[in-house]
N, CA, C and O atoms as a Maestro MAE file, in Angstrom:
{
 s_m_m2io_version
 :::
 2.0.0
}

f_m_ct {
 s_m_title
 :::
 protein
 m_atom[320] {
  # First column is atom index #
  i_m_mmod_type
  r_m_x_coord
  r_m_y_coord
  r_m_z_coord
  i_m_residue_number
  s_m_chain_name
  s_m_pdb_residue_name
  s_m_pdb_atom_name
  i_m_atomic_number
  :::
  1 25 28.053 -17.835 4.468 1 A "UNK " " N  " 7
  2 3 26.859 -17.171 4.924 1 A "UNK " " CA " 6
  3 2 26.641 -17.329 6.421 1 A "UNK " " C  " 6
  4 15 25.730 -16.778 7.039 1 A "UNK " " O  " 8
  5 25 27.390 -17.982 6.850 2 A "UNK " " N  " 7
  6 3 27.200 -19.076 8.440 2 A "UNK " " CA " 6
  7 2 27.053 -17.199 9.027 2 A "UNK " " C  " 6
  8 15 26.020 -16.774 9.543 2 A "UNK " " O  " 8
  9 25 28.378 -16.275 8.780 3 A "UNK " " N  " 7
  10 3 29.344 -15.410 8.916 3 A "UNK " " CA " 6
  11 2 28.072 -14.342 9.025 3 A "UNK " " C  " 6
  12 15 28.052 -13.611 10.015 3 A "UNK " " O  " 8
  13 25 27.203 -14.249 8.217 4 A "UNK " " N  " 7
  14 3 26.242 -13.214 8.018 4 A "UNK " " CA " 6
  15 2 25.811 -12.409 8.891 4 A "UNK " " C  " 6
  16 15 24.972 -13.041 9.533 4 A "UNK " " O  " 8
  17 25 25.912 -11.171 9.371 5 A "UNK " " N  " 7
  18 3 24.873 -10.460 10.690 5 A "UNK " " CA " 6
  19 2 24.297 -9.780 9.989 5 A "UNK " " C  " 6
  20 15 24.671 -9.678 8.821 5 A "UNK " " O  " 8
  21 25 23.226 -9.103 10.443 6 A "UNK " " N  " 7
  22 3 22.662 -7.542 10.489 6 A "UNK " " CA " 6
  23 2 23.312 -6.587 10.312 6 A "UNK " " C  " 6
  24 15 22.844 -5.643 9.675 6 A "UNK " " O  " 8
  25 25 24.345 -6.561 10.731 7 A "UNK " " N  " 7
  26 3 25.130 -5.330 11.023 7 A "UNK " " CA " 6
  27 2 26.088 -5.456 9.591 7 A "UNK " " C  " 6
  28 15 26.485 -4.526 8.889 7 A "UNK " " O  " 8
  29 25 26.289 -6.751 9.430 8 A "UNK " " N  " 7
  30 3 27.033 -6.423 7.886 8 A "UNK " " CA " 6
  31 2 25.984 -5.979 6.993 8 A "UNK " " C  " 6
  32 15 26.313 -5.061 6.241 8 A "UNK " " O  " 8
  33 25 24.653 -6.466 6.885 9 A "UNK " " N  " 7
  34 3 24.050 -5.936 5.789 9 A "UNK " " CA " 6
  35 2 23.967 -4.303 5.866 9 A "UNK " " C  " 6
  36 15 24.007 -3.651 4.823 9 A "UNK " " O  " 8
  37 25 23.813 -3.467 7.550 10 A "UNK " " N  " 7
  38 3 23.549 -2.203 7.366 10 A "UNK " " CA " 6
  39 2 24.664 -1.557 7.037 10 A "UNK " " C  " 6
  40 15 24.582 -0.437 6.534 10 A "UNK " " O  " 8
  41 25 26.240 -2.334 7.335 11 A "UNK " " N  " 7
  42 3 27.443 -1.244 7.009 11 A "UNK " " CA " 6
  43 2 27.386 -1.550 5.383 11 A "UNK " " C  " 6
  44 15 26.819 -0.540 4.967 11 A "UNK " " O  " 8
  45 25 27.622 -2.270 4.391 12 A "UNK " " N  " 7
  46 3 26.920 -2.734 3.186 12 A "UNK " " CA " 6
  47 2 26.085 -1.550 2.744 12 A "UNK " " C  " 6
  48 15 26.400 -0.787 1.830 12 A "UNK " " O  " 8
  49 25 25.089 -1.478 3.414 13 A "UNK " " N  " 7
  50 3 24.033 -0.271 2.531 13 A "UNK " " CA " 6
  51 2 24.536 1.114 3.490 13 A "UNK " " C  " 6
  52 15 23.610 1.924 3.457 13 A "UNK " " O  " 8
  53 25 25.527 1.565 4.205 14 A "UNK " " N  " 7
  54 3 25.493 2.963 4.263 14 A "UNK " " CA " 6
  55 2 27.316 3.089 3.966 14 A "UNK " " C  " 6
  56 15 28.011 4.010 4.397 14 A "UNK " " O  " 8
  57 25 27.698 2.200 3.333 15 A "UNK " " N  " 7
  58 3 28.969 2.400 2.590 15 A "UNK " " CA " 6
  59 2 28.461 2.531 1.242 15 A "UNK " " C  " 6
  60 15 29.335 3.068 0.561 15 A "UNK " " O  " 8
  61 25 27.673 2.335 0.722 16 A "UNK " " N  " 7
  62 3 26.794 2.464 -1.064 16 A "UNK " " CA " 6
  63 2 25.493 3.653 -0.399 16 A "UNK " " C  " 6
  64 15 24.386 3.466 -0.903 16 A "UNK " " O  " 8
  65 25 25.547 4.444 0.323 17 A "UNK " " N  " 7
  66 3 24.670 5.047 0.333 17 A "UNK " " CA " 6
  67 2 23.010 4.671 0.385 17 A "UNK " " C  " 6
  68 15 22.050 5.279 -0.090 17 A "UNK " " O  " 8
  69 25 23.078 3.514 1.103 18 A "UNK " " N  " 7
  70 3 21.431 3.236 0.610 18 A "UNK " " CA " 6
  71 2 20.970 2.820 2.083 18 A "UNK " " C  " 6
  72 15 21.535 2.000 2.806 18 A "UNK " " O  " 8
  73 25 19.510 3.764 2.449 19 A "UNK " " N  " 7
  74 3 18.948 3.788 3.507 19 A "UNK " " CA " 6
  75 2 18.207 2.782 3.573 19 A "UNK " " C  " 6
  76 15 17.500 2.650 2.574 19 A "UNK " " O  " 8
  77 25 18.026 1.661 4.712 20 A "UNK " " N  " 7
  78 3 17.111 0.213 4.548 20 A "UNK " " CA " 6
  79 2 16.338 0.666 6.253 20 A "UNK " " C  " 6
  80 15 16.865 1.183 7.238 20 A "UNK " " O  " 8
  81 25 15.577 0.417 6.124 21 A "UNK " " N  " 7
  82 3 14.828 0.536 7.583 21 A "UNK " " CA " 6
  83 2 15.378 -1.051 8.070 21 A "UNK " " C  " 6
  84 15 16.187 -1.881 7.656 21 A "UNK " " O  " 8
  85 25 14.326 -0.902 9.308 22 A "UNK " " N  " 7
  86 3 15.072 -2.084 10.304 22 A "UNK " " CA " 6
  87 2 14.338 -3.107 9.797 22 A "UNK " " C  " 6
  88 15 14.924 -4.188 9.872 22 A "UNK " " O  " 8
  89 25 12.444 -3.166 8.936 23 A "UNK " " N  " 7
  90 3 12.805 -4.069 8.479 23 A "UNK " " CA " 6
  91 2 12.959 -5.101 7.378 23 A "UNK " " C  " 6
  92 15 12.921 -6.319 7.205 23 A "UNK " " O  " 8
  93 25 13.191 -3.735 6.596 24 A "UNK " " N  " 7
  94 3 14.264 -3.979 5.713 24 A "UNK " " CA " 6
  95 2 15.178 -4.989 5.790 24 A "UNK " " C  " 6
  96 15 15.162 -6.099 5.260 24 A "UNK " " O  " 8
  97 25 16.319 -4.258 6.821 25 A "UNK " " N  " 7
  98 3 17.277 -5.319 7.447 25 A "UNK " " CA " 6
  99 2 17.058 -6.561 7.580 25 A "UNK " " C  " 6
  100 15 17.748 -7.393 6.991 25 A "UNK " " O  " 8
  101 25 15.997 -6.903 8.426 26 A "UNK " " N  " 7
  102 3 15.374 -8.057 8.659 26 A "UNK " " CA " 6
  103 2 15.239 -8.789 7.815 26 A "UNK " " C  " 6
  104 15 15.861 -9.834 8.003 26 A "UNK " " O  " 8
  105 25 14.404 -8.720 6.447 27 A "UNK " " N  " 7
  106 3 13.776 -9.146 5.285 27 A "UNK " " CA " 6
  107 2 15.346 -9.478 4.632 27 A "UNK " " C  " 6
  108 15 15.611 -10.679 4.654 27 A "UNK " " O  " 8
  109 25 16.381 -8.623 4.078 28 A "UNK " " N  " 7
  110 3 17.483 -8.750 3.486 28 A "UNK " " CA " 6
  111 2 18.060 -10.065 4.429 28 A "UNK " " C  " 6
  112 15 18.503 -11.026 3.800 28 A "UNK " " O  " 8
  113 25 18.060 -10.119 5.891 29 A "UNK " " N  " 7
  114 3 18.563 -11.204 6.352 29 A "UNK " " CA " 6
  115 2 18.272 -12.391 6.143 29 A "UNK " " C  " 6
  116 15 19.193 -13.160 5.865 29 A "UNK " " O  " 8
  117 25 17.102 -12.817 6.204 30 A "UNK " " N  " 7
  118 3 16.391 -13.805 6.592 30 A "UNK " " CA " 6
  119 2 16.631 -13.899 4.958 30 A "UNK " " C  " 6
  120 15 17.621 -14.570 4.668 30 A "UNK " " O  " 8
  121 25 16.031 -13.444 4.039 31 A "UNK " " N  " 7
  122 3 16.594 -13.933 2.506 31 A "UNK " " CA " 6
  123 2 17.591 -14.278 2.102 31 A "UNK " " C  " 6
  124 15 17.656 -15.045 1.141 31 A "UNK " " O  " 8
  125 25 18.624 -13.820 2.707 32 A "UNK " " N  " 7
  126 3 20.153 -14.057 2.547 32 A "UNK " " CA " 6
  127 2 20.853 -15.336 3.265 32 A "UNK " " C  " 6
  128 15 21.929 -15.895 3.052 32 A "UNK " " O  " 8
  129 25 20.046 -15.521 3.990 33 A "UNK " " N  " 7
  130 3 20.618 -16.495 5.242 33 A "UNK " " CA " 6
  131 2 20.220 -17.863 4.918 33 A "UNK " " C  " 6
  132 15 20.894 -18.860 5.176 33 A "UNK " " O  " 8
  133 25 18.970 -17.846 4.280 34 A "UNK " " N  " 7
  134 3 17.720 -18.810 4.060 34 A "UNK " " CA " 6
  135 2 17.644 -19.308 2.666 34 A "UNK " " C  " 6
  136 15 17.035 -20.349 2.421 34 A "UNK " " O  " 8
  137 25 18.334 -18.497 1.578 35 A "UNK " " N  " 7
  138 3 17.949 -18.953 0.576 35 A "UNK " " CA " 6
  139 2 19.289 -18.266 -0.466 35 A "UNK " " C  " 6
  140 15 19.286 -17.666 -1.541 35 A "UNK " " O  " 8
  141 25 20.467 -18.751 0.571 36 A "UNK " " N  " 7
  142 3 21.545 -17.827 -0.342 36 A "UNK " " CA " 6
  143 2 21.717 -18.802 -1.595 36 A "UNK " " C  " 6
  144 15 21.951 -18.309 -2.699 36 A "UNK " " O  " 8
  145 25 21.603 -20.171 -1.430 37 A "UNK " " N  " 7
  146 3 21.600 -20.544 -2.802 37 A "UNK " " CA " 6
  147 2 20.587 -20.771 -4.084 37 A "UNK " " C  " 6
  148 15 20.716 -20.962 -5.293 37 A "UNK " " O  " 8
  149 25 19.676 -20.661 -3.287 38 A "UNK " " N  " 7
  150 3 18.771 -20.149 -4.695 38 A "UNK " " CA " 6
  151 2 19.190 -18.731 -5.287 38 A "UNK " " C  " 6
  152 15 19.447 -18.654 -6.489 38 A "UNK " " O  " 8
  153 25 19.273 -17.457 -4.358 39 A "UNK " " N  " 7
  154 3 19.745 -16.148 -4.923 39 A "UNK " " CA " 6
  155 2 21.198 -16.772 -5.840 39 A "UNK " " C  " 6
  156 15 21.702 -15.852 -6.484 39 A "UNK " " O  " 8
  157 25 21.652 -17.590 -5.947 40 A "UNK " " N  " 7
  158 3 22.963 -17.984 -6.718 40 A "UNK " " CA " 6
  159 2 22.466 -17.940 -8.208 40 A "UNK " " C  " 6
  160 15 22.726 -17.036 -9.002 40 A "UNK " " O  " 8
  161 25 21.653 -19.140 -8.482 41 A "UNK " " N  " 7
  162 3 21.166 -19.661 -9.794 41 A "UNK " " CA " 6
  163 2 19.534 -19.707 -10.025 41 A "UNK " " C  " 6
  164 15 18.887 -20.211 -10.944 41 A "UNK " " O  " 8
  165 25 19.091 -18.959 -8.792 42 A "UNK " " N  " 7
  166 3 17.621 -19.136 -9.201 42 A "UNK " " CA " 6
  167 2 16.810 -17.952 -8.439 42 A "UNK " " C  " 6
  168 15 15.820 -18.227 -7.761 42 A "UNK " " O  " 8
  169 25 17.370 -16.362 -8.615 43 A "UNK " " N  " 7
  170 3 16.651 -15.623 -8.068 43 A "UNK " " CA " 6
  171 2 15.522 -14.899 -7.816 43 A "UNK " " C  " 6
  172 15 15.350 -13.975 -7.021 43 A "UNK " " O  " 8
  173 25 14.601 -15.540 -8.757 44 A "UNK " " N  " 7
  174 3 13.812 -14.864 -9.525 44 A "UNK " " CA " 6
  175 2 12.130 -14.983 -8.028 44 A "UNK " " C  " 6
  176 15 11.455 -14.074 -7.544 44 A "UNK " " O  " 8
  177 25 12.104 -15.799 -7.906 45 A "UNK " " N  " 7
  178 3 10.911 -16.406 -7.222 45 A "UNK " " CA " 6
  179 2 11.395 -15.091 -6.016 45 A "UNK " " C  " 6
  180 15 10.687 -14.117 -5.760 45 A "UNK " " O  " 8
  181 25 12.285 -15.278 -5.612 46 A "UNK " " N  " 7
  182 3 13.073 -14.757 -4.157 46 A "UNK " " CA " 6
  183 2 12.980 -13.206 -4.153 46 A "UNK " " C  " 6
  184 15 12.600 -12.618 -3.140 46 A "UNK " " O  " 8
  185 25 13.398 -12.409 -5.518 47 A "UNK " " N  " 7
  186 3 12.734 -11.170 -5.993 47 A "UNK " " CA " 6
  187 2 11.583 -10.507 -6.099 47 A "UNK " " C  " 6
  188 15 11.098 -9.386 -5.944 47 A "UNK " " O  " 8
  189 25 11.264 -11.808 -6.479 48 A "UNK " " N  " 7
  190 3 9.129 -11.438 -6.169 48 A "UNK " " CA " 6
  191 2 8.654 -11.306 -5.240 48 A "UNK " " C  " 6
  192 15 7.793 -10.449 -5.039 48 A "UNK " " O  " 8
  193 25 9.171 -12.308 -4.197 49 A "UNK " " N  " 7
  194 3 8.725 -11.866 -2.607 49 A "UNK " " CA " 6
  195 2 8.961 -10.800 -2.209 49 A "UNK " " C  " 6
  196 15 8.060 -9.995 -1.974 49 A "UNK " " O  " 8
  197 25 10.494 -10.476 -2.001 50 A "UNK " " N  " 7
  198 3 11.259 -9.361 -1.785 50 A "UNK " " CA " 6
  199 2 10.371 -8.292 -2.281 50 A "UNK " " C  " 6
  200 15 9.753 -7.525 -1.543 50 A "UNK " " O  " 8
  201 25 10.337 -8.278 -3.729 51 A "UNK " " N  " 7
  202 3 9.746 -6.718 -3.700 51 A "UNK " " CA " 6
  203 2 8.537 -6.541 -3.226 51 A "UNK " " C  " 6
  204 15 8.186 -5.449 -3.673 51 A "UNK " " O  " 8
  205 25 7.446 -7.101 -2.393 52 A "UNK " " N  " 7
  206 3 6.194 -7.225 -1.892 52 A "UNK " " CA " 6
  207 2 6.880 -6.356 -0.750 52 A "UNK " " C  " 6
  208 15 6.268 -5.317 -0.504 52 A "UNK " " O  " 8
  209 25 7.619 -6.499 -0.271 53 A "UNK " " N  " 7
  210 3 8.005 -6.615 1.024 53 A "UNK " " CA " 6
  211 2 8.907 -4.975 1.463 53 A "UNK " " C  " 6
  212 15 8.981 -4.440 2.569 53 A "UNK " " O  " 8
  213 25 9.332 -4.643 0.501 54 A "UNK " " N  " 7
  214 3 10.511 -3.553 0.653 54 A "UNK " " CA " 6
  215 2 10.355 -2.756 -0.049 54 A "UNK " " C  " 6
  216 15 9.944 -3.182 -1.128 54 A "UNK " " O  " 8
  217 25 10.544 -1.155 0.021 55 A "UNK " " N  " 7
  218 3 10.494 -0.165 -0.505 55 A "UNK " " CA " 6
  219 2 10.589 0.082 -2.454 55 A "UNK " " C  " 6
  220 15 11.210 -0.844 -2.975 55 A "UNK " " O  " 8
  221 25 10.247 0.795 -3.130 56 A "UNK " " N  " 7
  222 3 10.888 0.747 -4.662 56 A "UNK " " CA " 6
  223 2 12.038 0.296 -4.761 56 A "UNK " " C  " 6
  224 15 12.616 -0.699 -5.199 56 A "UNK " " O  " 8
  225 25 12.388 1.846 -3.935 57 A "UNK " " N  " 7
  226 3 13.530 1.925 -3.968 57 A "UNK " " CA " 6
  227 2 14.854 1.087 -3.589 57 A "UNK " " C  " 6
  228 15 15.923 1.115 -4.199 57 A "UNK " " O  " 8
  229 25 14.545 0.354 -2.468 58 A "UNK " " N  " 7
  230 3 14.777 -0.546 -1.898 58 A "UNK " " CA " 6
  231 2 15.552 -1.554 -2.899 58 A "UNK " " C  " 6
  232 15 16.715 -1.866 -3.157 58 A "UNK " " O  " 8
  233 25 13.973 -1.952 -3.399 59 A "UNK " " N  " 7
  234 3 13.964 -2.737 -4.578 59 A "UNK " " CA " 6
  235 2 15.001 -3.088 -5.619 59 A "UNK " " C  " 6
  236 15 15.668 -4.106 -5.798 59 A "UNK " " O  " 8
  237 25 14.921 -1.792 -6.323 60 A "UNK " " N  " 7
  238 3 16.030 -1.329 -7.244 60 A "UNK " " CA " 6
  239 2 17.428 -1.490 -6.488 60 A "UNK " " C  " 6
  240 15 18.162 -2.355 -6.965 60 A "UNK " " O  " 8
  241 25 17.674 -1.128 -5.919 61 A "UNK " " N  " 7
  242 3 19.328 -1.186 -5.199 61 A "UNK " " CA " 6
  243 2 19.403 -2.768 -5.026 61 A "UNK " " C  " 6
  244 15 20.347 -3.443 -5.435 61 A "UNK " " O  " 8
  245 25 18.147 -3.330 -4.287 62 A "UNK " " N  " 7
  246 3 18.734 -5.031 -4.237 62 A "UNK " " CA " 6
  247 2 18.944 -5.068 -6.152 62 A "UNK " " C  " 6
  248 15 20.140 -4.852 -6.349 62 A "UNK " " O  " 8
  249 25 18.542 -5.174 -6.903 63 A "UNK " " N  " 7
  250 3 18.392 -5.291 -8.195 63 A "UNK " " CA " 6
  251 2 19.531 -5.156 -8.921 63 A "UNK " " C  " 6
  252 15 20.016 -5.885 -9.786 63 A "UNK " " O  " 8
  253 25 20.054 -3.669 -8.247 64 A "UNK " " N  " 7
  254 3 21.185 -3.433 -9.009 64 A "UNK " " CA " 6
  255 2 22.538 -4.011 -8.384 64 A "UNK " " C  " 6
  256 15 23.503 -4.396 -9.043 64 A "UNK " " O  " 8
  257 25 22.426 -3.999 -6.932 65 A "UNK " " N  " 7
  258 3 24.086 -4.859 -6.199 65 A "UNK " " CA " 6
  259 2 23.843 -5.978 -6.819 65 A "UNK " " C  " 6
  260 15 24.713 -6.259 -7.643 65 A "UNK " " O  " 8
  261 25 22.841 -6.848 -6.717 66 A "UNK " " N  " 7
  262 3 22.847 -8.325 -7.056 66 A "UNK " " CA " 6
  263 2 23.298 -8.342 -8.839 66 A "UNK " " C  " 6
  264 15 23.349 -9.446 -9.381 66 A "UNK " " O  " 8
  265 25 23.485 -7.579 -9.341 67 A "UNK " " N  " 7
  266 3 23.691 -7.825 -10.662 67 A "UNK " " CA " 6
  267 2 25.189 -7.419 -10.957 67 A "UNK " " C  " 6
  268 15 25.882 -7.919 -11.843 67 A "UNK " " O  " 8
  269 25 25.681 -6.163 -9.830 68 A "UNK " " N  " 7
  270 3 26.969 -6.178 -10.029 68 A "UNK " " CA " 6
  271 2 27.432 -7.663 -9.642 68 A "UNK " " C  " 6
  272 15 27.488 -8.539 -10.505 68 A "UNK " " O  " 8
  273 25 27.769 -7.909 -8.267 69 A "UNK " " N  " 7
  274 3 27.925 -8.602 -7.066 69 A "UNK " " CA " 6
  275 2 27.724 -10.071 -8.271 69 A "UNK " " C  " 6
  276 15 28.730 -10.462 -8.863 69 A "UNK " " O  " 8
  277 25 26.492 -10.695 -8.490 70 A "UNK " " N  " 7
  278 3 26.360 -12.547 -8.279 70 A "UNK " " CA " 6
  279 2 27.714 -12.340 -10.217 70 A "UNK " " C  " 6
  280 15 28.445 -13.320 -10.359 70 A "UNK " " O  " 8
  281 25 27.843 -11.408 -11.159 71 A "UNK " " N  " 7
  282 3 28.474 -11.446 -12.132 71 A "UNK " " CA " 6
  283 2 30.296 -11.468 -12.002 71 A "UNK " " C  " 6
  284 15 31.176 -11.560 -12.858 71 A "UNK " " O  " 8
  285 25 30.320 -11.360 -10.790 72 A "UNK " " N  " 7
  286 3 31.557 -11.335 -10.310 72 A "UNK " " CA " 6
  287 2 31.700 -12.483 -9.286 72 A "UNK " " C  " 6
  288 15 32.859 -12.896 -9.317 72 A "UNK " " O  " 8
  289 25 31.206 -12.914 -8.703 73 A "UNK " " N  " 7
  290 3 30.516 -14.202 -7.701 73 A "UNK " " CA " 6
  291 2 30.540 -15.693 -8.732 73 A "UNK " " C  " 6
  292 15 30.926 -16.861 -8.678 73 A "UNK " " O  " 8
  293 25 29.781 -14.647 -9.755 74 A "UNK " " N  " 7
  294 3 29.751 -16.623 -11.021 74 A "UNK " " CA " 6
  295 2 31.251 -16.509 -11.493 74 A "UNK " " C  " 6
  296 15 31.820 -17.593 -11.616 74 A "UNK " " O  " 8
  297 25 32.041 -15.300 -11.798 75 A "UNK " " N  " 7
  298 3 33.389 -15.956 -12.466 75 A "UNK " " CA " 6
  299 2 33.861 -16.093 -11.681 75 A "UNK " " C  " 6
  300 15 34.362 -17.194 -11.909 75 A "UNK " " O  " 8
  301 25 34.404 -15.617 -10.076 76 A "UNK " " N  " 7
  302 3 34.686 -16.511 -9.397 76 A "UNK " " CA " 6
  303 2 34.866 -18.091 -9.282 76 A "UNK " " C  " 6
  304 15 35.835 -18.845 -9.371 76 A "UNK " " O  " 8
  305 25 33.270 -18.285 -9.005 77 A "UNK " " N  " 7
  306 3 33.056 -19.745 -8.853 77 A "UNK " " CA " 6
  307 2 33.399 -20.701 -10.036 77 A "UNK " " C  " 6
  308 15 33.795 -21.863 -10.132 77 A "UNK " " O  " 8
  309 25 33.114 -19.830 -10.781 78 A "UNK " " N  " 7
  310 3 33.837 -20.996 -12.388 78 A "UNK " " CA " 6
  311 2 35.157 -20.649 -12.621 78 A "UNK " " C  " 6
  312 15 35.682 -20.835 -13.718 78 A "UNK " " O  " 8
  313 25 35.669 -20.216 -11.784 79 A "UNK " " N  " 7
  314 3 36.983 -19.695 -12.406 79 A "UNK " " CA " 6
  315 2 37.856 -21.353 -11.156 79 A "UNK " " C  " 6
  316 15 38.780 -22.105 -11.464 79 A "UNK " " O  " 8
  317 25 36.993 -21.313 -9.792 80 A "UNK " " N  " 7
  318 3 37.690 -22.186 -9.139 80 A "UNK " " CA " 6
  319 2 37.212 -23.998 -9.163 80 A "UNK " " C  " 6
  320 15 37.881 -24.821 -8.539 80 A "UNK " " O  " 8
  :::
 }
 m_bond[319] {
  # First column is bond index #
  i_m_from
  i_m_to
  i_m_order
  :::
  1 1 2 1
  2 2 3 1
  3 3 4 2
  4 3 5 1
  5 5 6 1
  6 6 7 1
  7 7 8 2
  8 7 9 1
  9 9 10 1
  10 10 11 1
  11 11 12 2
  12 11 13 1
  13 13 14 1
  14 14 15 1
  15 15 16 2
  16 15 17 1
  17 17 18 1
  18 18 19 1
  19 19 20 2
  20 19 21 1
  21 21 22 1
  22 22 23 1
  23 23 24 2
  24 23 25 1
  25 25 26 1
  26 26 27 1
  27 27 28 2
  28 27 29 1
  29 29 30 1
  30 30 31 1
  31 31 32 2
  32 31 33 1
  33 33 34 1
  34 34 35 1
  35 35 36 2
  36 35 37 1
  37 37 38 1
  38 38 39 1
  39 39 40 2
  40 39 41 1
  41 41 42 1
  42 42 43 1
  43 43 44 2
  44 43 45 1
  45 45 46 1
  46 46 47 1
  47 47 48 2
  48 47 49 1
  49 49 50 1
  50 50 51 1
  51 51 52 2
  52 51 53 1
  53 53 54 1
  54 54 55 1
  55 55 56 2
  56 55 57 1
  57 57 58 1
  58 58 59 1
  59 59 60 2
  60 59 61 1
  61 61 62 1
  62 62 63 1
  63 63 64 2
  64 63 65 1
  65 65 66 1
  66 66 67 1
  67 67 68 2
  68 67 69 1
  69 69 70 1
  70 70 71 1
  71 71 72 2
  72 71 73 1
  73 73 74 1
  74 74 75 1
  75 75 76 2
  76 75 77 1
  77 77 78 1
  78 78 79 1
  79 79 80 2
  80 79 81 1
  81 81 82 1
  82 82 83 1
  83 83 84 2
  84 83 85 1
  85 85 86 1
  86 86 87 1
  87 87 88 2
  88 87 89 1
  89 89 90 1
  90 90 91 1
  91 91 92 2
  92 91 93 1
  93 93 94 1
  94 94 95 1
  95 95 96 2
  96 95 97 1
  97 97 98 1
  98 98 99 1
  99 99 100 2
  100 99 101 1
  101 101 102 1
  102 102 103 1
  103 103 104 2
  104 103 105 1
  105 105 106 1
  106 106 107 1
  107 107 108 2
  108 107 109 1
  109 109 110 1
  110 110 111 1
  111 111 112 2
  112 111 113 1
  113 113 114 1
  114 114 115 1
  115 115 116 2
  116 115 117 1
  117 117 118 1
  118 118 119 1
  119 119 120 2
  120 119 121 1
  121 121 122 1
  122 122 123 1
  123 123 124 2
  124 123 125 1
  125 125 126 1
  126 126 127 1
  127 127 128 2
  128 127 129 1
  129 129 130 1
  130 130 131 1
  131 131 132 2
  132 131 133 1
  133 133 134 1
  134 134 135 1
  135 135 136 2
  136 135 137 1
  137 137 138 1
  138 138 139 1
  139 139 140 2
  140 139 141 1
  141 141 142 1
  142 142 143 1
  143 143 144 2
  144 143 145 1
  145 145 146 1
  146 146 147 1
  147 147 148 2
  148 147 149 1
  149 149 150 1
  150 150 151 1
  151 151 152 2
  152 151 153 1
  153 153 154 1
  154 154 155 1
  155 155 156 2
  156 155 157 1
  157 157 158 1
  158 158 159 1
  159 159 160 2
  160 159 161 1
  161 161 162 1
  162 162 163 1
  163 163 164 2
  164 163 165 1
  165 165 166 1
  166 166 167 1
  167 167 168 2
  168 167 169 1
  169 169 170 1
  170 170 171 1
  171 171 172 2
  172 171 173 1
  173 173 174 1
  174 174 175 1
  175 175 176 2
  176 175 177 1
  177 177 178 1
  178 178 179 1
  179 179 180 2
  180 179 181 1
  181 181 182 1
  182 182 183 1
  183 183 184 2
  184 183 185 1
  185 185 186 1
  186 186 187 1
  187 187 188 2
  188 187 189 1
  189 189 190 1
  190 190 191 1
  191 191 192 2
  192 191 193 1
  193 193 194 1
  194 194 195 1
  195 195 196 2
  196 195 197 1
  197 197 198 1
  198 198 199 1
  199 199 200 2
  200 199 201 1
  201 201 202 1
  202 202 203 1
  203 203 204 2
  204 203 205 1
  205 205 206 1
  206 206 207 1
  207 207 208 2
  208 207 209 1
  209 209 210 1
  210 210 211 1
  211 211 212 2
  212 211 213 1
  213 213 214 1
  214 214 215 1
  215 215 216 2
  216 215 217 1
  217 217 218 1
  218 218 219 1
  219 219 220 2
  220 219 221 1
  221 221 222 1
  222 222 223 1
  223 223 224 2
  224 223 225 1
  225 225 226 1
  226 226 227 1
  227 227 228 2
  228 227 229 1
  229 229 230 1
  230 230 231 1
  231 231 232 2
  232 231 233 1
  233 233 234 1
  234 234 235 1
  235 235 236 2
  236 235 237 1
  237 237 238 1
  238 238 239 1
  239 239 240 2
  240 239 241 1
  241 241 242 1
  242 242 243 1
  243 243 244 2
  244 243 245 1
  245 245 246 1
  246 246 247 1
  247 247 248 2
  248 247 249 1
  249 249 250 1
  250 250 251 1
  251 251 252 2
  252 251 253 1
  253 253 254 1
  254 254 255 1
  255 255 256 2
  256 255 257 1
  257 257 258 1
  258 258 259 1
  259 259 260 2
  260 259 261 1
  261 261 262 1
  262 262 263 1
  263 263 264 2
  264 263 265 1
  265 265 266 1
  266 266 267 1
  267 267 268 2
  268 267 269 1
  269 269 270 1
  270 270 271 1
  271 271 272 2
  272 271 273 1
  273 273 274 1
  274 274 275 1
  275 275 276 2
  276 275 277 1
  277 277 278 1
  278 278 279 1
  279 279 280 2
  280 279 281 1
  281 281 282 1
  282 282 283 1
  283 283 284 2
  284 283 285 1
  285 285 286 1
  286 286 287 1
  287 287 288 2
  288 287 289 1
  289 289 290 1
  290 290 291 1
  291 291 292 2
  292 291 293 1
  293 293 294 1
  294 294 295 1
  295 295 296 2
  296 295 297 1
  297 297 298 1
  298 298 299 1
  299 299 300 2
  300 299 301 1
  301 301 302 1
  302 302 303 1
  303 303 304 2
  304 303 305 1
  305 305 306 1
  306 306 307 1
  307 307 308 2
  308 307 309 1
  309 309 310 1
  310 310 311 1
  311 311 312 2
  312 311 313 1
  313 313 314 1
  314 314 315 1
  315 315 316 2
  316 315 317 1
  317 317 318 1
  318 318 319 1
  319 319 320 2
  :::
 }
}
């Protein structure tokens, strides 16, 4: 996560088609940066904020990458 910019989260959402305002961006950072391991095993609190904060739509797309994405992320990690 050290690795993380801005700029990866916006190429990220306009390679999947999904429009995030700037601060959007912002909000996705600072969550990602700040609390990548709770989003691991404990996302739930972190979702609630989030959606206060960011569009429906928004919403839904974090909702749905994070469910492709952390299900492939956990066999990973248990796999090593």
């Amino acid at each position: 996560m050290d690795k993380l910019s801005k700029e990866d989260i916006i190429r990220f959402a306009e390679e999947n088609h999904v429009s995030l305002t700037s601060n959007e961006v912002d909000i996705l950072y600072r969550e990602i940066k700040t609390n990548w391991y709770p989003l691991l095993y404990n996302p739930k609190p972190i979702f609630e904020r989030v959606k206060e904060e960011v569009s429906p739509s928004t919403y839904q797309n974090i909702l749905y990458f994070y469910d492709l994405y952390s299900k492939k992320l956990h066999s990973f990690l248990n796999f090593h």
